[in-house]
GUVEX-655092 format. One line per 8 residues: number of its first residue (from 1); their letters; for each residue y, z, x of C-alpha. Coordinates in pm, 1 decimal, always signed. Last residue first. Layout:
NUM) a) Y/Z/X ~ ...
! end
This chain:
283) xxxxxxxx) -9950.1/-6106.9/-8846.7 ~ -9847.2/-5796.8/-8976.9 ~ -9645.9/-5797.5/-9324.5 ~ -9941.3/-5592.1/-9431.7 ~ -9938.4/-5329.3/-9195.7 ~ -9581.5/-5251.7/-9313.8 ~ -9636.9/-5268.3/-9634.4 ~ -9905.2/-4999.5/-9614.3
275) xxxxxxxx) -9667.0/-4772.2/-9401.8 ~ -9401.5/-4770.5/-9681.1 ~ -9103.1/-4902.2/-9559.6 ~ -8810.8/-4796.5/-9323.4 ~ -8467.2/-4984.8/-9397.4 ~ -8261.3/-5118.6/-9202.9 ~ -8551.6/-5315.2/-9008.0 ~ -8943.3/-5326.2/-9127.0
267) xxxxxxxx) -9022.0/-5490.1/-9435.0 ~ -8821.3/-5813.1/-9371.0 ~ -8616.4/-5892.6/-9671.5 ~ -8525.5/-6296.6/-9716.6 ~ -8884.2/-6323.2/-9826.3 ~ -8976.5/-6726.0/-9726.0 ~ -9374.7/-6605.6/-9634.2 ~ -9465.6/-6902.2/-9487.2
259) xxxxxxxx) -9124.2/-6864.7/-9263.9 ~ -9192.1/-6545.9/-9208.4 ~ -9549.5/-6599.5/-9061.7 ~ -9441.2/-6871.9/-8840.6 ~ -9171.0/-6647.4/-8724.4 ~ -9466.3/-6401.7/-8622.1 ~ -9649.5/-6650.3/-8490.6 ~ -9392.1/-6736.8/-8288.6
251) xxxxxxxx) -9325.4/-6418.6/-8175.2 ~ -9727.0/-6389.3/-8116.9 ~ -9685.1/-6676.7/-7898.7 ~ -9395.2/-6540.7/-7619.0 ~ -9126.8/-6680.3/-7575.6 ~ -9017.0/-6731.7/-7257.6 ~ -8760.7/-6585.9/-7033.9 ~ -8533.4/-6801.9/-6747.1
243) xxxxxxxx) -8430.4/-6693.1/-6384.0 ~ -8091.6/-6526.1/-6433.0 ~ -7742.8/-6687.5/-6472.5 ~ -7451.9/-6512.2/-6609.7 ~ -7419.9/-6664.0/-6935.8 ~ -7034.6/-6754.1/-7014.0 ~ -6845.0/-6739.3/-7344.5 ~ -6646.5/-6918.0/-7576.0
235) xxxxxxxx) -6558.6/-6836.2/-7890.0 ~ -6478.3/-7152.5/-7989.6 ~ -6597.6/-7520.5/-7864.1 ~ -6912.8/-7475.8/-8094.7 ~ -6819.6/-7283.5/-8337.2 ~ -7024.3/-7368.9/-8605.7 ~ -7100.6/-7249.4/-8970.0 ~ -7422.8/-7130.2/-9049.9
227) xxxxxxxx) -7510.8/-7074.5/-9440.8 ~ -7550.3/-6718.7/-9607.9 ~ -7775.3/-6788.6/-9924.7 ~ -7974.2/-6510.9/-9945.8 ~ -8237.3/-6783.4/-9769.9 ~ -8023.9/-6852.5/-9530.5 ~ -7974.5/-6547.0/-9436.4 ~ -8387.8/-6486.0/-9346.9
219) xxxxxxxx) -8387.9/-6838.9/-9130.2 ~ -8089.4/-6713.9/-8930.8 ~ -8235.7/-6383.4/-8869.9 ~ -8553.8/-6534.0/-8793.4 ~ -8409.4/-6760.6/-8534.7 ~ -8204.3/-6482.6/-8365.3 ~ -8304.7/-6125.7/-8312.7 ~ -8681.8/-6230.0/-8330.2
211) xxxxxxxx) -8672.7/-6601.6/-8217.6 ~ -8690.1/-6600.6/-7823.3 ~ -8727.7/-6228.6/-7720.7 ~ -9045.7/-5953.2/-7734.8 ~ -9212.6/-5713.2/-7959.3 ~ -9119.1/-5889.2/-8304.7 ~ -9171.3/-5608.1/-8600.8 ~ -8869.7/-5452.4/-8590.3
203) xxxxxxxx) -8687.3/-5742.0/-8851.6 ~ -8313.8/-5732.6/-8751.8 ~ -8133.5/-5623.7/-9055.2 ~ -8248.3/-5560.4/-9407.7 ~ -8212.4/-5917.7/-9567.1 ~ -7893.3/-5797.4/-9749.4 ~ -7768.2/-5559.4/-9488.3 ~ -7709.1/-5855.4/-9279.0
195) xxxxxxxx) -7502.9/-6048.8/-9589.4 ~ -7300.3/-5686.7/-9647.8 ~ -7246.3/-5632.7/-9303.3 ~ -7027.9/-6010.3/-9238.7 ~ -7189.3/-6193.4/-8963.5 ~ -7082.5/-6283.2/-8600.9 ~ -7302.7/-6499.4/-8358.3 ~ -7290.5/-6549.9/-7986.3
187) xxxxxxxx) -7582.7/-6419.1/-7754.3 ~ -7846.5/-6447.3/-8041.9 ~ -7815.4/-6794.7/-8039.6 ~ -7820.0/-6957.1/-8368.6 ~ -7893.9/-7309.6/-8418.4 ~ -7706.6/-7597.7/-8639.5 ~ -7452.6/-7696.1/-8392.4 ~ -7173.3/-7888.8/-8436.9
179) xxxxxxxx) -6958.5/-8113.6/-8204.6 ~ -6952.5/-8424.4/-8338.6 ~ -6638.9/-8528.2/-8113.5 ~ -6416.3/-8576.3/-8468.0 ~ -6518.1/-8294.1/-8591.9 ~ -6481.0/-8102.0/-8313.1 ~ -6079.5/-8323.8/-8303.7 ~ -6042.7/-8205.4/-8709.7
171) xxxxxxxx) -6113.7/-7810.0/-8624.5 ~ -5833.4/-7832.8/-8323.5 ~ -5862.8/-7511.2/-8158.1 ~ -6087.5/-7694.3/-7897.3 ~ -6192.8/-7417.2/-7630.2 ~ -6324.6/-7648.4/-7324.0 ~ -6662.4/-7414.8/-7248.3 ~ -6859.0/-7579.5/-7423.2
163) xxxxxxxx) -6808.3/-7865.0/-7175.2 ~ -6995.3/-7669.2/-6944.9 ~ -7300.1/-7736.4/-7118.9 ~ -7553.6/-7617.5/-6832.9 ~ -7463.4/-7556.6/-6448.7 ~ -7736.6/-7610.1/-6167.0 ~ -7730.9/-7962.9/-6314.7 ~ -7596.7/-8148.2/-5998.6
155) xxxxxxxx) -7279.1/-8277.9/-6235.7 ~ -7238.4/-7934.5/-6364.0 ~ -7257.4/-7765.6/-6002.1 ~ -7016.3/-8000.3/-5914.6 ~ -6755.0/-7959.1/-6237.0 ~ -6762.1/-7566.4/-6114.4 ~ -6741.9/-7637.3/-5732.7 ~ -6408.2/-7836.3/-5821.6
147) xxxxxxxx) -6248.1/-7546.4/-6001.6 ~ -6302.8/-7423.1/-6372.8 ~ -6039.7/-7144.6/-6506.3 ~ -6217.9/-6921.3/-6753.5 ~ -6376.7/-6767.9/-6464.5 ~ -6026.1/-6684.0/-6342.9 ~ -5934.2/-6436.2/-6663.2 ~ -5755.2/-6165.0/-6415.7
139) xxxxxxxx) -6005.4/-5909.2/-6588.6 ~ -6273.6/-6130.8/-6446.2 ~ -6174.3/-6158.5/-6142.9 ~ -6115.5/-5812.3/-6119.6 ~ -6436.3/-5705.8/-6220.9 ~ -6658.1/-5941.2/-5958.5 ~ -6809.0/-6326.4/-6043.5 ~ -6910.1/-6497.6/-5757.9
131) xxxxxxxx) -7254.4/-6474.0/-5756.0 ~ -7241.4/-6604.2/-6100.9 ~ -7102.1/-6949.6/-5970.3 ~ -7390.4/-6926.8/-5744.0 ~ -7673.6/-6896.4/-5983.6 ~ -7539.5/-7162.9/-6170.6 ~ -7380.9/-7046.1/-6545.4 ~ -7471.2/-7124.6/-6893.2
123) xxxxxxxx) -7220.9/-7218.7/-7157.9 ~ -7252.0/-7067.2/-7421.4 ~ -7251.2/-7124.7/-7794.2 ~ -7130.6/-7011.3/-8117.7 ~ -7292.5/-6973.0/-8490.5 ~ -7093.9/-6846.5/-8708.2 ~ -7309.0/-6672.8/-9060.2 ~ -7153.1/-6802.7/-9363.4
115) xxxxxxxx) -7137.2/-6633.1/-9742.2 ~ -6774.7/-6559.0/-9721.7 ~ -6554.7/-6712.5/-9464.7 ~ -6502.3/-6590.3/-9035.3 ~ -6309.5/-6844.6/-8882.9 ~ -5999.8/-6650.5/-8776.9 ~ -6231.4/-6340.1/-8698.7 ~ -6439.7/-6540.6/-8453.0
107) xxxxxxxx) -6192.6/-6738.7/-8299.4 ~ -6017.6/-6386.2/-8201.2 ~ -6303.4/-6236.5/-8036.5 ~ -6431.3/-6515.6/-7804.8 ~ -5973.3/-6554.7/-7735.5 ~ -5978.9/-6407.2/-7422.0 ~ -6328.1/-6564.5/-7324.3 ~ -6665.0/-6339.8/-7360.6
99) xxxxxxxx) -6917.6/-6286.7/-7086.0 ~ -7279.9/-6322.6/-7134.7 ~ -7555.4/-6096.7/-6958.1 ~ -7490.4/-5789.3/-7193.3 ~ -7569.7/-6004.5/-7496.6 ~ -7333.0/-6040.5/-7780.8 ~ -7317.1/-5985.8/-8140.8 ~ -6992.2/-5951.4/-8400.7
91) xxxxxxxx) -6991.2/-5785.4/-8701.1 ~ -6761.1/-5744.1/-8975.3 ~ -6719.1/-5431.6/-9216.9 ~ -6617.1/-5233.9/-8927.3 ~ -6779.5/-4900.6/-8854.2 ~ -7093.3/-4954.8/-8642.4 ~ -7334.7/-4683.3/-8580.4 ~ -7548.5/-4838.4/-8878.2
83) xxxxxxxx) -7534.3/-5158.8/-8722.2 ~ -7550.4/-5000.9/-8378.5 ~ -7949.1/-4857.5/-8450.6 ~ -8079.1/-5193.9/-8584.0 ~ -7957.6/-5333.1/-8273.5 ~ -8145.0/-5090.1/-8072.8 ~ -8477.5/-5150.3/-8309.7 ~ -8424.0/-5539.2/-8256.5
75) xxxxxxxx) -8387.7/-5492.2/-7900.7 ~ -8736.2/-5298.3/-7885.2 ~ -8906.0/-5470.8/-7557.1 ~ -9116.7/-5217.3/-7362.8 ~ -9108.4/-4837.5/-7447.9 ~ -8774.3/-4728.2/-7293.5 ~ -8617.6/-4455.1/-7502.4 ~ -8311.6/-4515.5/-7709.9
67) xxxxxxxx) -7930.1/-4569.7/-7666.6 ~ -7635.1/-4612.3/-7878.5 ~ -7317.0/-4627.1/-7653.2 ~ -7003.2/-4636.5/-7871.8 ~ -6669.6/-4794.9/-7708.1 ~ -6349.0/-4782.1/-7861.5 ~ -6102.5/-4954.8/-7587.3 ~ -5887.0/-4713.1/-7388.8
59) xxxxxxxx) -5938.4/-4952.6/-7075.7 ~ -5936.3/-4684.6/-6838.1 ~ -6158.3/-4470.4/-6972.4 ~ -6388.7/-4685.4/-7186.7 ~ -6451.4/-4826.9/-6894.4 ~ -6574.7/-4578.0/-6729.0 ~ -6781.3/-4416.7/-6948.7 ~ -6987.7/-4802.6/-7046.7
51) xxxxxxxx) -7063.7/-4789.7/-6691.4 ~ -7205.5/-4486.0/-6647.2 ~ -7405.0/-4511.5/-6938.0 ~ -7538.9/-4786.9/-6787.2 ~ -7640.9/-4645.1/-6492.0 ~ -7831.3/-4353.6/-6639.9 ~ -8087.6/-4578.5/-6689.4 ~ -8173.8/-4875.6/-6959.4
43) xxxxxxxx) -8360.8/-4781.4/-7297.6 ~ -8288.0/-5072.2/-7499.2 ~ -7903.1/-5035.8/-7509.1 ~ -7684.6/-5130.2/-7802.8 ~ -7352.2/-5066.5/-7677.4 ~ -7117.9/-5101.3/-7997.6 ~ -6767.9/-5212.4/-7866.0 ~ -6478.9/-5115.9/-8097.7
35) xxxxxxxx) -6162.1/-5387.4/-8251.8 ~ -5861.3/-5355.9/-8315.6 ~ -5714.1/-5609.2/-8225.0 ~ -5767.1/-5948.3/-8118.2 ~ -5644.2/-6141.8/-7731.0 ~ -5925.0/-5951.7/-7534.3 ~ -5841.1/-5863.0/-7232.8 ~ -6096.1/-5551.5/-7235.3
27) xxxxxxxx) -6368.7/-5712.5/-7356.7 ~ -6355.8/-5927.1/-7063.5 ~ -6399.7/-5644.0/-6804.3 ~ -6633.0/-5525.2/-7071.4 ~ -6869.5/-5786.6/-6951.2 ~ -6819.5/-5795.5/-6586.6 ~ -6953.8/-5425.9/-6572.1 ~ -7242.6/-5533.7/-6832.8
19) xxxxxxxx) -7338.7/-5765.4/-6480.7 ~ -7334.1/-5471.0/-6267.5 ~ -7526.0/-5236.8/-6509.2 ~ -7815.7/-5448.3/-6526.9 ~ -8034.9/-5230.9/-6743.1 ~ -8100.7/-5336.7/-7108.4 ~ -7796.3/-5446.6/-7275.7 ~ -7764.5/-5538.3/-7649.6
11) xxxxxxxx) -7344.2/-5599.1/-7696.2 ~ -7217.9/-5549.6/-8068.3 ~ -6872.6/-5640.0/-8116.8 ~ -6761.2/-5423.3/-8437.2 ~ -6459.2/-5623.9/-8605.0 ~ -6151.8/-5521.7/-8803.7 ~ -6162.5/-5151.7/-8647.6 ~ -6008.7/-4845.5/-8800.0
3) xxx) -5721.5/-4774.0/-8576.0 ~ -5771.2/-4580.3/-8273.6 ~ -5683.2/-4193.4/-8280.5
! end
């Protein structure tokens, strides 16, 4: 039997099984314990499932694979499904694109306070630096280790923010370097359940990324109360690259309409609501 889990890392995947591959080669060097994996797929193939058996058999981690029929964009509904799946008290979210750093896990629970959502970064990959990236380099923690054709892909800007990836353990030296950030990014963020549960969990009304699992879930804690704290320069991790996604306008209008509206609750998440309140919290 595993031990009952400290933190639930929640990773949303949708296809891509070669990239989540990379991803729980990571998990599995992690430097905290215990800790269980939540998959949170939005209706990807069989190929992810294979995936997520394998590893959990040879790295022994706990791994949960919540999965639910493709019918376009649903993360929110997924991730609603592996918060209730999930069995620590703490929570943890990742995307299946964006690999953790031995210690992503660990910075996390050692900064973790009451009444404060952490808000962490990424630093985003070139096309060819992800190219590179197999299992066993990953497992053998070289991606953490930047080479010469790193630091020139960051100079040519074919790399993003790869000084986020410098872990600074030293909270007086981010301090000192101004090195906060006020934004969350739904790739890197940890919560406690009690302050998610409070404003009823990812709001299922948003169709499609950019705010919905991040910006309005931000927006919607603060409100309770729950203020960001950063961690930029912890809990690092590393976005394998892909061409970019935009947001689409009814999201924003949808955020717009939250915002007008300032309920911390959203009517449809945790929680199912009548059908007439859900029509009316429509944009």
């Amino acid at each position: 039997m595993n031990p009952a889990p400290q933190i639930s890392l929640v990773i949303a995947v949708y296809n891509k099984p070669e990239v989540l591959r990379l991803v729980l080669a990571a998990c599995a060097r992690q430097s905290f314990h215990p800790f269980e994996i939540i998959v949170a797929d939005d209706g990807s193939g069989p190929a992810v499932r294979e995936v997520v058996d394998a590893a959990r058999a040879t790295s022994g981690l706990s791994m949960t694979h919540v999965w639910h029929e493709d019918r376009g964009w649903r993360k929110n509904v997924i991730l609603n499904s592996a918060v209730r799946a999930a069995r620590a008290e703490y929570l943890v979210f990742i995307d299946g694109d964006c690999i953790p750093a031995k210690d992503f896990l660990l910075d996390h629970w050692q900064e973790h306070e009451s009444r404060r959502v952490l808000l962490g970064r990424r630093v985003e990959t070139s096309e060819r630096w992800s190219a590179a990236l197999d299992p066993g380099s990953v497992g053998r923690g070289e991606f953490e280790r930047f080479t010469w054709e790193e630091l020139r892909d960051a100079l040519a800007g074919r790399s993003l923010r790869v000084e986020d990836g410098i872990r600074m353990r030293s909270r007086l030296l981010r301090r000192v370097l101004l090195r906060s950030v006020r934004g969350m990014l739904g790739s890197n963020f940890s919560v406690a359940r009690r302050d998610l549960v409070a404003i009823n969990g990812f709001d299922e009304l948003y169709d499609g990324p950019g705010c919905g699992e991040d910006s309005d879930v931000q927006y919607r804690l603060s409100l309770e109360g729950v203020k960001g704290k950063s961690l930029r320069n912890l809990a690092v991790q590393y976005h394998v690259w892909h061409p970019r996604t935009a947001v689409s306008d009814a999201c924003w209008d949808r955020f717009e309409m939250v915002r007008r509206l300032a309920e911390p609750r959203c009517i449809l998440g945790l929680e199912r609501l009548r059908r007439r309140d859900r029509q009316a919290a429509r944009p």
